[in-house]
C-alpha positions as YAML, in Angstrom:
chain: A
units: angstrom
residues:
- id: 1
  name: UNK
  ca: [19.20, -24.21, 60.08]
- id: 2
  name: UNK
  ca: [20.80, -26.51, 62.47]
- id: 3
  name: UNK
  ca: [23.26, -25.54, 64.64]
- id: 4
  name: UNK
  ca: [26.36, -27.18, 65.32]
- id: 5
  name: UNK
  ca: [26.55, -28.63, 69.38]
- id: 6
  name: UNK
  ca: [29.54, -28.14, 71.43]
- id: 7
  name: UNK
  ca: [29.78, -29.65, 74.84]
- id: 8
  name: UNK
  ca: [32.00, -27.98, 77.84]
- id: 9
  name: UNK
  ca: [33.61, -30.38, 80.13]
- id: 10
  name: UNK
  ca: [34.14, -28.33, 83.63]
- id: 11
  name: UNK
  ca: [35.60, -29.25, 86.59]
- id: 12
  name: UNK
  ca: [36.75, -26.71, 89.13]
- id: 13
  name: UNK
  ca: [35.55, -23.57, 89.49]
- id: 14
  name: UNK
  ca: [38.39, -21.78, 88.07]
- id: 15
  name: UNK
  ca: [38.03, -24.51, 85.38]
- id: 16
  name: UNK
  ca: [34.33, -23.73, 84.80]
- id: 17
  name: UNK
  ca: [34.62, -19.63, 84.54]
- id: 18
  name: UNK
  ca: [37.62, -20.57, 81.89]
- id: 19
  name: UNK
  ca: [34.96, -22.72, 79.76]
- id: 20
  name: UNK
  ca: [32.02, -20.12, 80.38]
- id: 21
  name: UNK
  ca: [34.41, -17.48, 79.01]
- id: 22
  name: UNK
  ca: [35.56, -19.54, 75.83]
- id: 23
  name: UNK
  ca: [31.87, -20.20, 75.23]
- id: 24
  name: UNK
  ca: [30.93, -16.53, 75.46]
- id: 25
  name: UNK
  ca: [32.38, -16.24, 71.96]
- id: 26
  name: UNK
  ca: [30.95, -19.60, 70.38]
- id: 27
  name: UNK
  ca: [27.08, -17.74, 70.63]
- id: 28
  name: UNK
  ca: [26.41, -19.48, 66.68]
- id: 29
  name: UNK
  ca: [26.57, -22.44, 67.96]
- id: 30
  name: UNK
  ca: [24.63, -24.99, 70.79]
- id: 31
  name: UNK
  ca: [26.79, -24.97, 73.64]
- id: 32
  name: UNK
  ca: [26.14, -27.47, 76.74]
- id: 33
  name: UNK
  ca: [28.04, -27.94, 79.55]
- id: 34
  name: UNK
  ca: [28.49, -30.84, 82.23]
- id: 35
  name: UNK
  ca: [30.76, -31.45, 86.09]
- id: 36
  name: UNK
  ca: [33.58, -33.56, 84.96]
- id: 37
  name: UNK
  ca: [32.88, -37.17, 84.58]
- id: 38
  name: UNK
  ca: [33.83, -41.14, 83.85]
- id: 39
  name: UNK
  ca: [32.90, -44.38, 83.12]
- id: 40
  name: UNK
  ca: [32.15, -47.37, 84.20]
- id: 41
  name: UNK
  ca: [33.34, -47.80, 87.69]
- id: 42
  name: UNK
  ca: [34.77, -44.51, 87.84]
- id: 43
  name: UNK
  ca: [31.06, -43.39, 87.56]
- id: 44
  name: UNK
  ca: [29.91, -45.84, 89.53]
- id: 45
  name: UNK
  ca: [31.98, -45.40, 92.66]
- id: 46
  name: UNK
  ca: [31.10, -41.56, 92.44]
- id: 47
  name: UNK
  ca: [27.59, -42.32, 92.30]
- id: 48
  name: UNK
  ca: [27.73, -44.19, 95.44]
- id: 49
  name: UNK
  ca: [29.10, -41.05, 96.46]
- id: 50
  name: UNK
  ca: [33.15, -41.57, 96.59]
- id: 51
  name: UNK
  ca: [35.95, -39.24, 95.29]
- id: 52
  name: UNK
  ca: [34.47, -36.09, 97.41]
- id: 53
  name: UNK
  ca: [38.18, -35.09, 97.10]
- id: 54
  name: UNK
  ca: [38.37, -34.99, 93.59]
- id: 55
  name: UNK
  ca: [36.58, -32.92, 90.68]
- id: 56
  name: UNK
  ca: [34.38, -35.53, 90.30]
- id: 57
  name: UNK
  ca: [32.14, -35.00, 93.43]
- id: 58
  name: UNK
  ca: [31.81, -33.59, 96.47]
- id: 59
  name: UNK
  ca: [32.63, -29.57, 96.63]
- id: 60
  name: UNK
  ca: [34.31, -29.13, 93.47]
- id: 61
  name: UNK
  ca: [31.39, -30.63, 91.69]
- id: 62
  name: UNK
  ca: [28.78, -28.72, 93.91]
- id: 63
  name: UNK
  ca: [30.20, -25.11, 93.22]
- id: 64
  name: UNK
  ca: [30.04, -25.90, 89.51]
- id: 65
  name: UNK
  ca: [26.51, -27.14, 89.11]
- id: 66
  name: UNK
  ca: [25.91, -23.31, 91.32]
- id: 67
  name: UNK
  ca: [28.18, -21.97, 88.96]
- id: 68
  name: UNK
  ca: [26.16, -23.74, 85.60]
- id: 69
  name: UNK
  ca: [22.95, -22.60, 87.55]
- id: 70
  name: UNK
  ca: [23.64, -19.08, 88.04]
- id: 71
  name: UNK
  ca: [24.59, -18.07, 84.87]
- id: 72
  name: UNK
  ca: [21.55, -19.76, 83.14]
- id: 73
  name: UNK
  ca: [24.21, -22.58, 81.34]
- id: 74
  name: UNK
  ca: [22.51, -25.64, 79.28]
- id: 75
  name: UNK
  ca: [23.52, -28.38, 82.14]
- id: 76
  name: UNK
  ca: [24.21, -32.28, 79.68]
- id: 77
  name: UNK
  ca: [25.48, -34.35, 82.32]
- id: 78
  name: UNK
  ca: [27.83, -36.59, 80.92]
- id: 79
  name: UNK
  ca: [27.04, -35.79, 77.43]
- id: 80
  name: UNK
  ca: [24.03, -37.97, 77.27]
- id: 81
  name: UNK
  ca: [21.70, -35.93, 75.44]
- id: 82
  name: UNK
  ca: [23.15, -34.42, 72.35]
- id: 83
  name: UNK
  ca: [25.62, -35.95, 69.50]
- id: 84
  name: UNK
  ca: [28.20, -33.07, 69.45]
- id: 85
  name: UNK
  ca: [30.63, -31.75, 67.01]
- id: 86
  name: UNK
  ca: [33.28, -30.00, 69.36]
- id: 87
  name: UNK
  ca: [34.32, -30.84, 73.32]
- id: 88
  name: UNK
  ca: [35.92, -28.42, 75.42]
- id: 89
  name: UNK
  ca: [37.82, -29.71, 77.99]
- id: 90
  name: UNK
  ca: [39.66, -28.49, 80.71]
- id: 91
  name: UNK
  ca: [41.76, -32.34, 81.80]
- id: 92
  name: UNK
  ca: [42.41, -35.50, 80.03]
- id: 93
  name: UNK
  ca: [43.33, -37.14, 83.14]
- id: 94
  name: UNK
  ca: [40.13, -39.75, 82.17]
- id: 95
  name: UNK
  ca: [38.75, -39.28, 78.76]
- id: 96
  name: UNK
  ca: [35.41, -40.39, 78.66]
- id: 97
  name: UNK
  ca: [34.54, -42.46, 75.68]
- id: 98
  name: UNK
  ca: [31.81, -40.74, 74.24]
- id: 99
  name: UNK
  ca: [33.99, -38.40, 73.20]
- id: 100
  name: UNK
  ca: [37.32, -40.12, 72.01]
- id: 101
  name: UNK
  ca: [35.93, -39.83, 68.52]
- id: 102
  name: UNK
  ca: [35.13, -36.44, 68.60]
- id: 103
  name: UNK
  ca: [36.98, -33.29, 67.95]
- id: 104
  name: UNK
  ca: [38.36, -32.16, 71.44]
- id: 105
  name: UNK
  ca: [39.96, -29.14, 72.64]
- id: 106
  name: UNK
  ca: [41.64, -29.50, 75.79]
- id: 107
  name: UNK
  ca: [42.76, -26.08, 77.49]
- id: 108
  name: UNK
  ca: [44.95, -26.06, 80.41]
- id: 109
  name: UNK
  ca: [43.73, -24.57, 83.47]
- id: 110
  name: UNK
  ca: [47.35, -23.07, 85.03]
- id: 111
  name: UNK
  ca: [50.05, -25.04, 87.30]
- id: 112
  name: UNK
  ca: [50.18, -28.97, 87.23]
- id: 113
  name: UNK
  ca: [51.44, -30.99, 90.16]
- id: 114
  name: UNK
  ca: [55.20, -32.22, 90.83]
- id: 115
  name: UNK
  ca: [56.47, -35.09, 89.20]
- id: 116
  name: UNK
  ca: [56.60, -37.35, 91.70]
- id: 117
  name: UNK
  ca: [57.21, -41.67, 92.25]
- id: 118
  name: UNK
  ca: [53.52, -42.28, 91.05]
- id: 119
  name: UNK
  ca: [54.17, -40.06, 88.08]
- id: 120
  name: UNK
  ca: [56.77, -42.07, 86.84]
- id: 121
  name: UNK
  ca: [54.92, -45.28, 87.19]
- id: 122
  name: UNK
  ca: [52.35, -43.98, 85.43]
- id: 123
  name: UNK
  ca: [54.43, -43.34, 82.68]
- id: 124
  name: UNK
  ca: [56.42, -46.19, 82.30]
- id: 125
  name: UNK
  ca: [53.77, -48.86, 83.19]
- id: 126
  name: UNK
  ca: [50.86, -47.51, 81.90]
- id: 127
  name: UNK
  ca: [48.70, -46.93, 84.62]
- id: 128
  name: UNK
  ca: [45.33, -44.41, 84.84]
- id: 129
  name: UNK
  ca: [46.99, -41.18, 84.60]
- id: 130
  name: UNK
  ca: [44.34, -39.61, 87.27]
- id: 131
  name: UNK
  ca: [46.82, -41.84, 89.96]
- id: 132
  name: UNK
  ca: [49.27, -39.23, 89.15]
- id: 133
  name: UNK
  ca: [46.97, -36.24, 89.44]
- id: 134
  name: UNK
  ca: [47.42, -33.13, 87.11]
- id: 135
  name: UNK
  ca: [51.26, -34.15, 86.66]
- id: 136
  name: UNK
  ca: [50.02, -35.90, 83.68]
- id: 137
  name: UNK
  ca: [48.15, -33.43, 81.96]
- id: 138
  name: UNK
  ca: [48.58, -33.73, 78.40]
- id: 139
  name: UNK
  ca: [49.85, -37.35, 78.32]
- id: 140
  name: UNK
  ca: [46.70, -38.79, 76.90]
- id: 141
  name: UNK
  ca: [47.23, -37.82, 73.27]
- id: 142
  name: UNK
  ca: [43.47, -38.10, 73.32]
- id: 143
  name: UNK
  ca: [42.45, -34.95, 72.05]
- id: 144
  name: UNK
  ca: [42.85, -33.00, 68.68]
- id: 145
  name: UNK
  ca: [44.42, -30.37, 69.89]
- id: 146
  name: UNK
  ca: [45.93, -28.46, 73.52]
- id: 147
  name: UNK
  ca: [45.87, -24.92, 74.28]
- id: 148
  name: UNK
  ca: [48.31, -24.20, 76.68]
- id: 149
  name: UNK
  ca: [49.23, -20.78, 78.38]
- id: 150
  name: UNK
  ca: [53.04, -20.00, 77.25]
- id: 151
  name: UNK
  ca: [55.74, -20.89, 75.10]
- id: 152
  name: UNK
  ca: [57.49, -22.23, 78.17]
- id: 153
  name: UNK
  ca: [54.63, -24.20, 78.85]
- id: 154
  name: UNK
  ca: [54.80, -25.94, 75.18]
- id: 155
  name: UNK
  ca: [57.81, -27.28, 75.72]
- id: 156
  name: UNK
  ca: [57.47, -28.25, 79.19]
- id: 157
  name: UNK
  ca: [54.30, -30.38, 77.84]
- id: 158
  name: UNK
  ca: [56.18, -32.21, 75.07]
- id: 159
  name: UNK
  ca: [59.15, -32.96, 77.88]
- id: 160
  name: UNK
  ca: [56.43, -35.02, 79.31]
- id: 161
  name: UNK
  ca: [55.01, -37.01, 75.75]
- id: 162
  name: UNK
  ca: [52.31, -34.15, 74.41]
- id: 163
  name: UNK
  ca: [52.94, -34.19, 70.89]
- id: 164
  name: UNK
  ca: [54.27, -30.95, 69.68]
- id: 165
  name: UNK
  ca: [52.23, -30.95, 66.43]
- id: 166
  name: UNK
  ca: [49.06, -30.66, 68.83]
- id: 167
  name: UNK
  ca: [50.41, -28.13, 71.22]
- id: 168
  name: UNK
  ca: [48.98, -24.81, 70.52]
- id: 169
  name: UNK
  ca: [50.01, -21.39, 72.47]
- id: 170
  name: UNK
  ca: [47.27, -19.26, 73.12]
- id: 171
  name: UNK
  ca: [47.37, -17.73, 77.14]
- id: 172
  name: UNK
  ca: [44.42, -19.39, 79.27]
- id: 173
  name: UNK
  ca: [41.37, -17.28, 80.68]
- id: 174
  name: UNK
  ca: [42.20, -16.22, 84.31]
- id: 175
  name: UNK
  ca: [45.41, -15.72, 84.06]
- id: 176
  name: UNK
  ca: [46.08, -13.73, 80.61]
- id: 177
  name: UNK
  ca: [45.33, -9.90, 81.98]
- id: 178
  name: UNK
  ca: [46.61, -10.50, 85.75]
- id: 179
  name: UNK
  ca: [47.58, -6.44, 85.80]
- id: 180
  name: UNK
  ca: [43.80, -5.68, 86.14]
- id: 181
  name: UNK
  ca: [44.24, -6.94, 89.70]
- id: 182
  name: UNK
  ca: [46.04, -4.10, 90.96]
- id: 183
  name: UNK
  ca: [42.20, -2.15, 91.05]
- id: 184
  name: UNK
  ca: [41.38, -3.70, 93.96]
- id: 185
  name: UNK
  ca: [39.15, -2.71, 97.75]
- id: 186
  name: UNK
  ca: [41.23, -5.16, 99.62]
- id: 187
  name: UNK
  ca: [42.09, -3.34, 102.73]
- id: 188
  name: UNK
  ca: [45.40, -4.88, 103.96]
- id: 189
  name: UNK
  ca: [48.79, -3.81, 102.38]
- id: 190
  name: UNK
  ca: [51.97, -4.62, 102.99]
- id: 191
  name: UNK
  ca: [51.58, -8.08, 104.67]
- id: 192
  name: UNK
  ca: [52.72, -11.57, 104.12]
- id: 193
  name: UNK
  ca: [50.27, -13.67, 102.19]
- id: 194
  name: UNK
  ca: [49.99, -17.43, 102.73]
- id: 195
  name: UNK
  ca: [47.94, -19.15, 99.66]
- id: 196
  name: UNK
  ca: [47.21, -23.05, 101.23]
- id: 197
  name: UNK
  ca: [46.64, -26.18, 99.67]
- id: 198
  name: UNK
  ca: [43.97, -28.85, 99.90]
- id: 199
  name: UNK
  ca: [46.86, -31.42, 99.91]
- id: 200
  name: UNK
  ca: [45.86, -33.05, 103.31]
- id: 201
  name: UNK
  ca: [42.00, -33.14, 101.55]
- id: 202
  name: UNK
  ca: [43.16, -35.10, 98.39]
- id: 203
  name: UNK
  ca: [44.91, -37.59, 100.24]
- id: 204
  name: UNK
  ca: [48.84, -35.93, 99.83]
- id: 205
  name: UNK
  ca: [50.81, -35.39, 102.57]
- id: 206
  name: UNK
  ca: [51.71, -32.16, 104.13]
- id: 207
  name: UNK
  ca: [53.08, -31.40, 107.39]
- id: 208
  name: UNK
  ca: [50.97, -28.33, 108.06]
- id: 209
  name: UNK
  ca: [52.63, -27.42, 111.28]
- id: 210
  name: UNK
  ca: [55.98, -27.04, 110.14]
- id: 211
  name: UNK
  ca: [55.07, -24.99, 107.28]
- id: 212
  name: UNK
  ca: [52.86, -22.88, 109.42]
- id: 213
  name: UNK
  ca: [56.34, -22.49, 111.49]
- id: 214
  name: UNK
  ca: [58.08, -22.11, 108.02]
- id: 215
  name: UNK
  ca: [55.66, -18.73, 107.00]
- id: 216
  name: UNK
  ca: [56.39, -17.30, 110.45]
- id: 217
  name: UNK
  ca: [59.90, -17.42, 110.31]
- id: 218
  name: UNK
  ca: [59.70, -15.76, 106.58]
- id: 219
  name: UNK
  ca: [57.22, -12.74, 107.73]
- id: 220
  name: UNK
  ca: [59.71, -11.98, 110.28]
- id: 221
  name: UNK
  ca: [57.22, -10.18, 112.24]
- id: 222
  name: UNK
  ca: [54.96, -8.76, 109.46]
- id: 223
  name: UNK
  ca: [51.35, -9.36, 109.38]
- id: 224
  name: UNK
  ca: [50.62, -12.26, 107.85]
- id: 225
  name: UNK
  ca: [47.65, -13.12, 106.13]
- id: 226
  name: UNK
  ca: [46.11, -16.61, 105.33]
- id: 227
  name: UNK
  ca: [44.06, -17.62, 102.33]
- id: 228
  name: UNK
  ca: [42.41, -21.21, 102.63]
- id: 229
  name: UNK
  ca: [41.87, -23.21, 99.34]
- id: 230
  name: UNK
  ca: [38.10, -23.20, 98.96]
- id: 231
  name: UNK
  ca: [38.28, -27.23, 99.48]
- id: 232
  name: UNK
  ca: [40.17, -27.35, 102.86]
- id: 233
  name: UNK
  ca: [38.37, -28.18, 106.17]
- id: 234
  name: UNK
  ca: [37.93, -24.39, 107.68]
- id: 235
  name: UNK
  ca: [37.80, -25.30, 111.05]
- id: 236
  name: UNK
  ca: [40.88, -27.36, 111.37]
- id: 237
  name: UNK
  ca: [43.11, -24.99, 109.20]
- id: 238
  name: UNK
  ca: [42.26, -21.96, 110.92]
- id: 239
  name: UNK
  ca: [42.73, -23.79, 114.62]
- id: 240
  name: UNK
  ca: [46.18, -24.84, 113.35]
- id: 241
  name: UNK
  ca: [46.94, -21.25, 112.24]
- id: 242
  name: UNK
  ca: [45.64, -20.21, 115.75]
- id: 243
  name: UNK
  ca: [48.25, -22.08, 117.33]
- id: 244
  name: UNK
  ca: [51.02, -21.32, 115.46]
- id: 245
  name: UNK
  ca: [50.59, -17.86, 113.95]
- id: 246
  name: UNK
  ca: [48.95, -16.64, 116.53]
- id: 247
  name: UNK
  ca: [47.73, -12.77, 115.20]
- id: 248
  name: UNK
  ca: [47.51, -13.90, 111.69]
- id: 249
  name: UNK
  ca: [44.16, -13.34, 109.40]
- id: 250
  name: UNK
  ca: [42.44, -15.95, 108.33]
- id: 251
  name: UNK
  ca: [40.07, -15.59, 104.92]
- id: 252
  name: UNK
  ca: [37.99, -18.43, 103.55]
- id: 253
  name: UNK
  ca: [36.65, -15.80, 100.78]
- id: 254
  name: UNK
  ca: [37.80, -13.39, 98.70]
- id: 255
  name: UNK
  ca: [40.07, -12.71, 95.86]
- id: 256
  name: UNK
  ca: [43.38, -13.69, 96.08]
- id: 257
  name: UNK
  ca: [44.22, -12.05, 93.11]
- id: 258
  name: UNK
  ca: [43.57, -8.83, 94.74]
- id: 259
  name: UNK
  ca: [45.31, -10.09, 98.23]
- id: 260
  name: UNK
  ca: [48.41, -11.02, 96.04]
- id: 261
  name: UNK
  ca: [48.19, -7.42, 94.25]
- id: 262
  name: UNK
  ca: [48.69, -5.49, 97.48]
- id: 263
  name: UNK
  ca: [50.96, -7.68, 99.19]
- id: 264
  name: UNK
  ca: [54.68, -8.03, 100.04]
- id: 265
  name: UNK
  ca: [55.37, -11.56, 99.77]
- id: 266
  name: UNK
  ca: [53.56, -14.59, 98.64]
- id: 267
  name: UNK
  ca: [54.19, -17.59, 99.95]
- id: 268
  name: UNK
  ca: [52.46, -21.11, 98.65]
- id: 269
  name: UNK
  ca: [53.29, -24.57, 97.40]
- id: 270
  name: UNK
  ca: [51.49, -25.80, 94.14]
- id: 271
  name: UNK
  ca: [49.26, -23.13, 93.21]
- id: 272
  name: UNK
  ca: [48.84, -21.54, 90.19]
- id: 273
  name: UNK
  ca: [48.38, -18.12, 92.04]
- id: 274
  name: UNK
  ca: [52.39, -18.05, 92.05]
- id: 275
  name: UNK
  ca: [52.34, -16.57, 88.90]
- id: 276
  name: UNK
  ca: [50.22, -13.62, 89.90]
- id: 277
  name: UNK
  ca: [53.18, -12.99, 92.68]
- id: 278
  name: UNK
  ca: [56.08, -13.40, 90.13]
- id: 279
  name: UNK
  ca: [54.06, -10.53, 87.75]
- id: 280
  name: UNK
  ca: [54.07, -8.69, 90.46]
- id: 281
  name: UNK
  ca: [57.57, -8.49, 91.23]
- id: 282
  name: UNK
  ca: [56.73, -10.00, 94.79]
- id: 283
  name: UNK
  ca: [58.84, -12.34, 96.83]
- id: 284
  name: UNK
  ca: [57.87, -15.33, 96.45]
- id: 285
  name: UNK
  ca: [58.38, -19.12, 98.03]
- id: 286
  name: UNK
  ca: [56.81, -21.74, 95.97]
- id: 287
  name: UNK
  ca: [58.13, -25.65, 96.15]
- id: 288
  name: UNK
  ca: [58.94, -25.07, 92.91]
- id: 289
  name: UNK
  ca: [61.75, -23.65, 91.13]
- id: 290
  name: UNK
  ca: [61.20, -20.06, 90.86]
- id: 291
  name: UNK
  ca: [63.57, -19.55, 87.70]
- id: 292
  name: UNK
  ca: [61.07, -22.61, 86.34]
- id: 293
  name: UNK
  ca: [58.34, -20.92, 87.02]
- id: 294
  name: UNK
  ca: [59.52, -17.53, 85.19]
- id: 295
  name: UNK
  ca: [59.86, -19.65, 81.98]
- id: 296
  name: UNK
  ca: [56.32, -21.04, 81.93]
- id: 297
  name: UNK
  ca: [54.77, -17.92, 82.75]
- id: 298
  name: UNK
  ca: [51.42, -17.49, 80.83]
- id: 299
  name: UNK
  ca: [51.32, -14.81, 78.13]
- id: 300
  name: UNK
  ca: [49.77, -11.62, 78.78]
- id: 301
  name: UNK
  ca: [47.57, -10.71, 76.01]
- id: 302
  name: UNK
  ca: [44.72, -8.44, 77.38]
- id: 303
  name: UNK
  ca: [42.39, -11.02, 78.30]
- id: 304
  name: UNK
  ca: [41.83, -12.56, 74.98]
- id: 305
  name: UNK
  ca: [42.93, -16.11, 75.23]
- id: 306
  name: UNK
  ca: [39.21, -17.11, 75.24]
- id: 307
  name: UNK
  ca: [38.45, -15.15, 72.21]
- id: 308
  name: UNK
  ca: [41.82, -17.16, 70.68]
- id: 309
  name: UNK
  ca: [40.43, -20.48, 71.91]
- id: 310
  name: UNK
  ca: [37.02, -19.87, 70.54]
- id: 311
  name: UNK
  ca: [38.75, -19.30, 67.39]
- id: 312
  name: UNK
  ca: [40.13, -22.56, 67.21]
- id: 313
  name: UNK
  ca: [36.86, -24.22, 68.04]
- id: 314
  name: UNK
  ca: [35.21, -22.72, 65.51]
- id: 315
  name: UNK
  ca: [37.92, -23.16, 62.64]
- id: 316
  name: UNK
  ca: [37.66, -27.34, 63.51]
- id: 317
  name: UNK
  ca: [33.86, -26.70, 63.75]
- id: 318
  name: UNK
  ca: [33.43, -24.93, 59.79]
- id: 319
  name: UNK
  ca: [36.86, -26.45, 58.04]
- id: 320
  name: UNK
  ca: [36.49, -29.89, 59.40]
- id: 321
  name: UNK
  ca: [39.33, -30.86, 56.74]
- id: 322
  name: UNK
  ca: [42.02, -28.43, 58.11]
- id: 323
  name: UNK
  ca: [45.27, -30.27, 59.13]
- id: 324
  name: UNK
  ca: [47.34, -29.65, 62.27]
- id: 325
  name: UNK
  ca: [50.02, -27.45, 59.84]
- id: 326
  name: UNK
  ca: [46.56, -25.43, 58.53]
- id: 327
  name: UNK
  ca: [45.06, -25.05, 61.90]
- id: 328
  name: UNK
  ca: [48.28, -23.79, 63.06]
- id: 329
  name: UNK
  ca: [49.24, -20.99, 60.21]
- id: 330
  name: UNK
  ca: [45.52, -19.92, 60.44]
- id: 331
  name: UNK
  ca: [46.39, -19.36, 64.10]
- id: 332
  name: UNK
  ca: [49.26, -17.48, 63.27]
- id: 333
  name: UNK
  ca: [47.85, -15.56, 60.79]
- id: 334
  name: UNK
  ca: [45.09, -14.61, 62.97]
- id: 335
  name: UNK
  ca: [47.08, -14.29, 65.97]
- id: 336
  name: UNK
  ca: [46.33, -10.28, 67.16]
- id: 337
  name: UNK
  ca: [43.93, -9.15, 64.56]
- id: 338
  name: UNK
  ca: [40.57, -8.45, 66.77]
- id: 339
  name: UNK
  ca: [38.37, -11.87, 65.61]
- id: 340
  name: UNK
  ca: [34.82, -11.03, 64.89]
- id: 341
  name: UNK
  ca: [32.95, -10.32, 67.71]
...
């Protein structure tokens, strides 16, 4: 019998392990799975090996063809090779268009950036939403329907033009069972964490000094600890924190889940990580509004926002007729009764 095809749109790595874990429950059907990708000049431009700062090319992209290789995943690049029935993605920032017609399931990964100037043009003159970044996640409209990870979240989605009809709540993988991170061999406790950013990478700007100067004044003499994002340049991050932390820690590897876990405070600017720190009860310093953030915290649910998603995909792939309102009350209805396994 032939079996249905579903392709996996990835992009970073934390992006990747969410769509390897919603596939893990989709095992009746043909799943494939590709690095994030455009078209036209978008694909042209990274082919003559431009956007290294984006999940497009250059590390991010690297780490999750590893990722796809080590864990024996079908690799489609771009989709070419199979007509599917269901997409999995994990942004609409640039919806390619071999799959506007399909069914598409777009799952957020965790935290999107700040509203800034270039979101707004975006939105009011109806520019490429990837010129805002992740701060228009959900605009497109492109998809059938978005999971997102709280009830917070929802409505902080349809603020910025999802439609609510397509907005479904089911938790996202990595960050539905953060208590599990308190088992943990990390061997420091009781220190100040520092989570940084690859702003300065993806062309933002960040004044790294002062906040280096910033994190020493708030550890007020405690050890502090810094975690690099995986796409910053090591060598020039950890001279900076050299000069002005001097007897800090610097870790390029490693959980950070676990680092947050045993900490005191957290302190970091756009990451998703924050939300590990607020579950935690820690202090925490985010450039966003901590209240905010405590609204759009993702459900805890065990760890089975995968199986939930899954669900979904699986309800558009065998009752292609459902409507929005059916797809939704079968959600409901299904909502914590254990799904076949």
């Amino acid at each position: 019998m032939h079996k249905k095809k579903i392709l996996f749109i990835c992009g970073s790595l934390n992006q990747t392990s969410m769509m390897h874990q919603i596939s893990l429950h989709l095992e009746d059907y043909d799943c494939f799975f590709t690095p994030y990708y455009g078209d036209g000049w978008i694909n042209y431009v990274v082919g003559k090996g431009y956007g290294k700062f984006s999940i497009l090319n250059g590390p991010f992209r690297w780490r999750t063809e590893d990722y796809l290789e080590q864990n024996n995943l079908a690799l489609d690049y771009r989709g070419v090779s199979n007509d599917y029935d269901l997409v999995y993605t994990c942004a609409d920032l640039i919806m390619p268009k071999n799959i506007r017609k399909k069914k598409v399931i777009l799952v957020q990964e965790g935290m999107t950036d700040p509203e800034n100037f270039m979101f707004y043009l975006v939105k009011y003159l109806k520019l490429y939403r990837w010129l805002a970044s992740t701060s228009t996640m959900g605009m497109s409209n492109q998809y059938t329907l978005f999971c997102v990870a709280s009830p917070g979240y929802k409505n902080f989605f349809i603020r910025k033009g999802a439609k609510e009809e397509k907005i479904i709540v089911t938790g996202i993988p990595n960050f539905d069972n953060l208590q599990q991170f308190t088992n943990n061999d990390f061997p420091h406790k009781n220190f100040v964490l520092v989570a940084t950013s690859d702003a300065r990478e993806t062309y933002k700007i960040e004044n790294r000094k002062k906040f280096i100067q910033e994190c020493v004044r708030i550890a007020g003499g405690k050890q502090l600890i810094f975690k690099l994002h995986p796409n910053e340049k090591v060598d020039r991050a950890t001279q900076e924190i050299n000069k002005f932390a001097p007897g800090a820690l610097v870790f390029l590897n490693g959980n950070i889940n676990h680092m947050i876990a045993n900490c005191d405070v957290l302190i970091t600017k756009y990451s998703s990580v924050v939300y590990v720190g607020i579950l935690f009860g820690k202090e925490v310093h985010s450039a966003f509004n901590i209240e905010e953030l405590k609204r759009l915290m993702p459900i805890q649910n065990n760890g089975t926002s995968a199986e939930k998603i899954a669900w979904i995909g699986e309800h558009l792939l065998e009752f292609p007729q459902s409507s929005l309102n059916e797809i939704h009350e079968q959600f409901e209805l299904s909502a914590g009764i254990k799904w076949k396994s």
